[in-house]
N, C-alpha and C positions, 0 to 999 in steps of 0.2 A: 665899457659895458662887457659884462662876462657873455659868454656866449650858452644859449638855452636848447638847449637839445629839443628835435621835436620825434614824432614814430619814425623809423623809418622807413615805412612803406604806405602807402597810399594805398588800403585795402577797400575801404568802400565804394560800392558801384556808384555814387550817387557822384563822389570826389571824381573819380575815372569820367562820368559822362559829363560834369561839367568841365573838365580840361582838354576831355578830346571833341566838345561846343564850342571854349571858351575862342573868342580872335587874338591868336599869337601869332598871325601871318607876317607883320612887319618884323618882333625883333626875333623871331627865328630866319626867317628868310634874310635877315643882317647878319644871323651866326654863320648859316650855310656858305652865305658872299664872303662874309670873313677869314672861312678857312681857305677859299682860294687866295686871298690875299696874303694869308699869313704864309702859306708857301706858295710864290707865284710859278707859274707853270706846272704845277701838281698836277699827277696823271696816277690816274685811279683805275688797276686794271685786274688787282685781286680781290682781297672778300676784307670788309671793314668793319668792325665790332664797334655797336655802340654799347653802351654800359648805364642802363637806366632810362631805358628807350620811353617808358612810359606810354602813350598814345600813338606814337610812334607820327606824329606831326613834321620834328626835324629829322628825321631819316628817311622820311618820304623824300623833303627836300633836298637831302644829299642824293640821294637816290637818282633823283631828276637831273640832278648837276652832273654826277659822272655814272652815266648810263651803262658804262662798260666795266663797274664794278660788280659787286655783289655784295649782300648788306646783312648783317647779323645783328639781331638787338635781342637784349637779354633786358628781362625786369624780374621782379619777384611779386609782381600783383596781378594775380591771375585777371580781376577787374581791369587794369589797365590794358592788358593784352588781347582783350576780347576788342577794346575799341580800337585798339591799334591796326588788329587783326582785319577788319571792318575799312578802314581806312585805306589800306593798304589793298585791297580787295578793290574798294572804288576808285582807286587811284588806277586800277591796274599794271601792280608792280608786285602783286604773288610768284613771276617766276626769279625777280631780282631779291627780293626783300622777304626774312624771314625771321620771325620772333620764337622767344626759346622763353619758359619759364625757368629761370634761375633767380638764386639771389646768394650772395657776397655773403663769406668767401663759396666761391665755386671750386670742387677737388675738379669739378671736368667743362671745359667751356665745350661746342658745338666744332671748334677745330682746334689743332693745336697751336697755331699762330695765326697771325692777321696783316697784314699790310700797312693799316691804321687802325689808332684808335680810339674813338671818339667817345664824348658825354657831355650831356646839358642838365644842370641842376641835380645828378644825384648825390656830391661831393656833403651837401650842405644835410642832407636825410642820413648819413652815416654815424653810429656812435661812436666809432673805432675808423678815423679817415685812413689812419693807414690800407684798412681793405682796400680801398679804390687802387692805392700805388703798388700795393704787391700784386693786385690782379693785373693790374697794367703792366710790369713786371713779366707774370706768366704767358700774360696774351699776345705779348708785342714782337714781332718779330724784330729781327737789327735791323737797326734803320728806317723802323718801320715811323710814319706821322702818328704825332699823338697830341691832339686838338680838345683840350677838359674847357667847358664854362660852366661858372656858376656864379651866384649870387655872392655878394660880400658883406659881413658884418657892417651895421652902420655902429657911431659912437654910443648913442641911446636910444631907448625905446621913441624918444620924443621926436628923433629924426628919423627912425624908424615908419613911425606915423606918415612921418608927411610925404616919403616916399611912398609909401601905400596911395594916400590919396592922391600924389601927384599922378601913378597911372596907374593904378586901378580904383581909381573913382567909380568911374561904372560898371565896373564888372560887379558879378553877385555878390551877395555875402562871404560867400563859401569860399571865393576864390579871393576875397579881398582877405580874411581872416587866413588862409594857410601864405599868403606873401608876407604877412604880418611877421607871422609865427617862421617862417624860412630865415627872413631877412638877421631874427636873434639867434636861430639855428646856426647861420653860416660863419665862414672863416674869415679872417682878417686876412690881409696878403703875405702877413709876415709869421702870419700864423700856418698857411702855408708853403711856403718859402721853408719853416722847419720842415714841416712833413716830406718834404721832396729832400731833405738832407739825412735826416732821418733813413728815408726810403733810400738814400745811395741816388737817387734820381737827378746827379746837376745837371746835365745835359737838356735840361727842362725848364724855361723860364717863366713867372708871374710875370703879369700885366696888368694895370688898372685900365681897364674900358669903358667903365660909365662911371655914373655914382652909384651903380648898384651891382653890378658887374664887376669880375676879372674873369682873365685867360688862363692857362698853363699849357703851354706849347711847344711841341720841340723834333726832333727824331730818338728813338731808342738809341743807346750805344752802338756800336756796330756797324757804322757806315753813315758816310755824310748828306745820305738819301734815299729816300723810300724803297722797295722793294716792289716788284711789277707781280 
């Protein structure tokens, strides 16, 4: 199955409040435990860029995980930022956690490097994926963790479907139709796997993790571990 581009940004306020409502509290809170796993002992004590922060639901959760970081998310939907903004307010994590209106490519991120760098789901809303690897590129400091999830191609629409209703059955309409519409959106593994060769990025490996998931994880060039 060829893959189906969809927008890529998530402008409407109606899309924003149903995501920053929808319960994504188990497989995000799986992503966040993940990333300590995928580097064990990780110690998080500078500033972490997410990239497509959206609601900003899993950055909260990093946030929570290593308290002595500080946390930068960028989206380019003003809509999403508002709930995120809100979320992040209730959570009370305004002096660690801070959302920036940008969108890809950025001439200027909020700092000039970053410790880590993280993203859930914006890989698959790109028309040109290379954006995501050259900003990765510009943001990343050496050595810095760089932790990507997203959604992966299934073979056709027809297994597409059943993934949809395996779990988001009950979710609304709105949010059953854009997993729909994601799932032909997003990349193959090997379809990524170019992209990172392309980008000069081998230091950076796929992973299959669910049947609807992969990883891309690694350290930037420049040292065999994070930077504090």
């Amino acid at each position: 199955m060829q893959r189906i581009p969809e927008p890529e940004l998530m402008l409407d306020p109606a899309q924003a409040v149903a995501y920053a409502q929808a319960d994504f509290a188990l497989p995000h809170q799986r992503i966040a435990d993940h990333l300590g796993e995928t580097f064990p002992g990780l110690t998080l004590t500078g500033t972490v860029l997410d990239l497509g922060c959206g609601p900003a639901d899993l950055l909260i959760r990093f946030a929570k995980a290593w308290p002595h970081a500080r946390f930068h998310g960028i989206d380019g939907s003003p809509a999403m930022l508002v709930e995120g903004n809100t979320a992040i307010a209730a959570a009370g994590l305004s002096n660690q956690v801070s959302l920036f209106d940008l969108q890809l490519p950025a001439n200027s991120l909020p700092l000039p490097t970053y410790q880590a760098v993280v993203s859930n789901s914006l890989l698959h809303h790109l028309h040109d994926p290379l954006l995501l690897w050259q900003t990765l590129k510009q943001a990343a400091a050496p050595g810095a963790v760089i932790y990507i999830t997203d959604l992966r191609r299934p073979n056709s629409t027809v297994q597409a479907q059943i993934l949809v209703d395996t779990y988001s059955g009950s979710e609304p309409s709105l949010l059953r139709n854009d997993f729909y519409h994601s799932l032909l959106a997003a990349f193959t593994p090997a379809e990524v796997e170019q992209q990172l060769d392309t980008a000069e990025l081998h230091s950076l490996q796929v992973t299959v993790t669910s049947d609807r998931h992969l990883q891309i994880s690694g350290y930037m060039p420049g040292s065999d571990s994070p930077r504090g």
